[in-house]
C-alpha positions as a Markdown table, in Angstrom:
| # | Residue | x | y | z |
|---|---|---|---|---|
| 1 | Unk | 5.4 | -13.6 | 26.5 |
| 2 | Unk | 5.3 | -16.4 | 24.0 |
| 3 | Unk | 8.4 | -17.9 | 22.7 |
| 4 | Unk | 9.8 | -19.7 | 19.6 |
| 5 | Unk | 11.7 | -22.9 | 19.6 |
| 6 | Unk | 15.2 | -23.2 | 17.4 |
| 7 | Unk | 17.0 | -26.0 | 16.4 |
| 8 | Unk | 21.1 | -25.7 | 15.9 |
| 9 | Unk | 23.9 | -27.4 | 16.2 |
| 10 | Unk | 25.8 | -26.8 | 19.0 |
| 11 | Unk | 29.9 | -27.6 | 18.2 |
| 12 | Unk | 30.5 | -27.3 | 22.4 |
| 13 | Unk | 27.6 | -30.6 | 23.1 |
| 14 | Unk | 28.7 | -31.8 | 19.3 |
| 15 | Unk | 24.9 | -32.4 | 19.0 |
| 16 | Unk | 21.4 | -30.9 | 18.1 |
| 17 | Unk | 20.3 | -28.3 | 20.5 |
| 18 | Unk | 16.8 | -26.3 | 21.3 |
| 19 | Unk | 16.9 | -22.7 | 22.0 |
| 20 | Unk | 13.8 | -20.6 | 23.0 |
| 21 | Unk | 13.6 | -17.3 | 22.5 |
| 22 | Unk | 11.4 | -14.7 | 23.0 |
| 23 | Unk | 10.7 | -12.0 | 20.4 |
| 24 | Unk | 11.9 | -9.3 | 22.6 |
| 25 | Unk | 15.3 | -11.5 | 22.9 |
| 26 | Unk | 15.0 | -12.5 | 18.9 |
| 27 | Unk | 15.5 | -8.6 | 18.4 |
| 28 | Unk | 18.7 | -7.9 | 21.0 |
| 29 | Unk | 20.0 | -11.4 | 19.4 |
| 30 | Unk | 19.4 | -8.8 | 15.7 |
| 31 | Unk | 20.6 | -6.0 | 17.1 |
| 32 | Unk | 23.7 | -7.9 | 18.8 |
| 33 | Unk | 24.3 | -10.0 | 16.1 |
| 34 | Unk | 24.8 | -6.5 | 13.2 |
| 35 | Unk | 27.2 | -4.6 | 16.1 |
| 36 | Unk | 29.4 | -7.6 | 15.9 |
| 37 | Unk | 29.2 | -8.0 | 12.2 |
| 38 | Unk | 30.0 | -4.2 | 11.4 |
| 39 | Unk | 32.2 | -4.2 | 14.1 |
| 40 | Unk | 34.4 | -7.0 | 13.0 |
| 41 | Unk | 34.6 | -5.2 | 9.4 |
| 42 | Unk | 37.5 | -3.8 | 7.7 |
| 43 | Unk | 37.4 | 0.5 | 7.1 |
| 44 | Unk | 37.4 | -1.0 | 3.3 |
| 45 | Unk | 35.3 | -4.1 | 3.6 |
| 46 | Unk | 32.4 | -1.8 | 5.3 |
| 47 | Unk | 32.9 | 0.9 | 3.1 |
| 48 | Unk | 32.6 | -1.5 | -0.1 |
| 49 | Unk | 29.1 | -2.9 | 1.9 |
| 50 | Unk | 27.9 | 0.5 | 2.3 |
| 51 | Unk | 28.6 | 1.2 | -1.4 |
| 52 | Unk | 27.0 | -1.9 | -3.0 |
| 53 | Unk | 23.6 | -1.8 | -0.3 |
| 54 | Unk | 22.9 | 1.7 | -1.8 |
| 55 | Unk | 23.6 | 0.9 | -5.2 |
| 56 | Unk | 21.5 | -1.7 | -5.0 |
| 57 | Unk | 18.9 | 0.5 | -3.0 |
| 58 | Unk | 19.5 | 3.3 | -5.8 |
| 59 | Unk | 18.9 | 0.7 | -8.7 |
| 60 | Unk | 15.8 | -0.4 | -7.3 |
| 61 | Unk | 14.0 | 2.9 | -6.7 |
| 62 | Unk | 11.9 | 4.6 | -9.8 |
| 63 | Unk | 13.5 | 7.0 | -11.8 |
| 64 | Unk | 11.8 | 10.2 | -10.8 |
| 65 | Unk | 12.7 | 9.0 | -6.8 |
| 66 | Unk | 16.4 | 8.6 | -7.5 |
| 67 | Unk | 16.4 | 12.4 | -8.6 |
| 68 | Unk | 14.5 | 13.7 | -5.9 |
| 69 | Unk | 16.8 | 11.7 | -3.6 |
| 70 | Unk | 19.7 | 13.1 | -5.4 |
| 71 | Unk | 18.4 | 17.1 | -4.8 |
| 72 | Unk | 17.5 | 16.5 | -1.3 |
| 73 | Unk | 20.9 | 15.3 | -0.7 |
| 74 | Unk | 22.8 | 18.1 | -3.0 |
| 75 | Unk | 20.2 | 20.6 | -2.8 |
| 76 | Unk | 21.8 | 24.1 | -4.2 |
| 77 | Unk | 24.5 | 21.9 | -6.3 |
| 78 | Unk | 22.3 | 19.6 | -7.8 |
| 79 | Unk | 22.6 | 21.2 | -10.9 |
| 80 | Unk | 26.2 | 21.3 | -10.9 |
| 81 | Unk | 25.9 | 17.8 | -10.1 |
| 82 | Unk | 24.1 | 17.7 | -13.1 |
| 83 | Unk | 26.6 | 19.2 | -15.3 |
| 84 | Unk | 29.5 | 17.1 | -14.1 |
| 85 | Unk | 27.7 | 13.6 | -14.8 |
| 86 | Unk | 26.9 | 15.0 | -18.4 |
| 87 | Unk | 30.9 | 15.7 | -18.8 |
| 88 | Unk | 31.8 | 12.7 | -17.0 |
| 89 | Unk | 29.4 | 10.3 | -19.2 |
| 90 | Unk | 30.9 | 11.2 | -22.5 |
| 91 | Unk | 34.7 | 11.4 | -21.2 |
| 92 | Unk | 37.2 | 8.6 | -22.7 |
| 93 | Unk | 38.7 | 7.8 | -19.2 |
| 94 | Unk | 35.8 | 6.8 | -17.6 |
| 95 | Unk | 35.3 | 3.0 | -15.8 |
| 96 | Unk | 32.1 | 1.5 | -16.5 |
| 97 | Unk | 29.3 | 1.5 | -12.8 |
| 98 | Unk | 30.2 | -2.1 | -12.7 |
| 99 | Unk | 34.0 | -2.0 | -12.7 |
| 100 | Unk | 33.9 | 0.5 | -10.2 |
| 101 | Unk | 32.6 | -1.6 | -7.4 |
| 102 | Unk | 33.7 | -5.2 | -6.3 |
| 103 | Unk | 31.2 | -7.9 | -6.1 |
| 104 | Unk | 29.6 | -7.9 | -2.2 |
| 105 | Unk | 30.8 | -11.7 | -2.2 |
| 106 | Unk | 34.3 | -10.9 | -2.3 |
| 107 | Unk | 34.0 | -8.4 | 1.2 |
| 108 | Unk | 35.7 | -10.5 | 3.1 |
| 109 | Unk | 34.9 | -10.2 | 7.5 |
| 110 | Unk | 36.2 | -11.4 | 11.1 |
| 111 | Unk | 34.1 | -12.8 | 13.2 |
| 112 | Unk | 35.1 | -13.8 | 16.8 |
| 113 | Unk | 33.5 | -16.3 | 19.0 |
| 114 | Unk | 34.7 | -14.6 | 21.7 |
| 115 | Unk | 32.1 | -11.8 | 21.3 |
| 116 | Unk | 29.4 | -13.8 | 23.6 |
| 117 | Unk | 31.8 | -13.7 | 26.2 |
| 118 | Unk | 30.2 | -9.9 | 25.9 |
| 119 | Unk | 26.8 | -11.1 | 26.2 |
């Protein structure tokens, strides 16, 4: 199986280094590489990543797919749903969308080197 050369910087050799990977060992490097990240996530910090990846993902579908996303995931409340939103809109108490959620640059994560000890 073919392979693809990287260049990094390794800070154990303090110099340039060449890795070659294969693309079976590019995905488990993926794969590995998301575990650790979530893993190594506050409750909050992945919760507040969750939020903002749909929101974004909601944002950027067309208007008629957001709906039949939202009955598909209420289904018999949906119109309930409905009804609360319409309340909720025009309510004086409300936060606007943008106050409600942090900015993803502010999630702040662990990560330990000691994780490809793992490997």
């Amino acid at each position: 199986m073919d392979s693809k050369s990287f260049t990094y910087y390794s800070h154990n050799t303090m110099k340039d280094e060449l890795v070659n990977l294969t693309e079976n060992q590019l995905n488990e490097l993926r794969a590995f590489y998301v575990e650790r990240y979530v893993d190594n996530m506050a409750t909050k910090d992945l919760v507040q990543y969750v939020m903002d990846d749909m929101l974004r993902y909601m944002e950027e579908l067309p208007d008629n797919e957001v709906v039949e996303e939202c009955i598909n995931y209420w289904d018999d409340h949906f119109e309930d749903v409905v009804e609360e939103i319409k309340e909720y809109v025009d309510c004086k108490f409300k936060k606007p969308i943008e106050e409600r959620f942090k900015p993803l640059e502010e999630v702040s994560t662990v990560h330990r080197r000691k994780d490809l000890d793992l490997l």
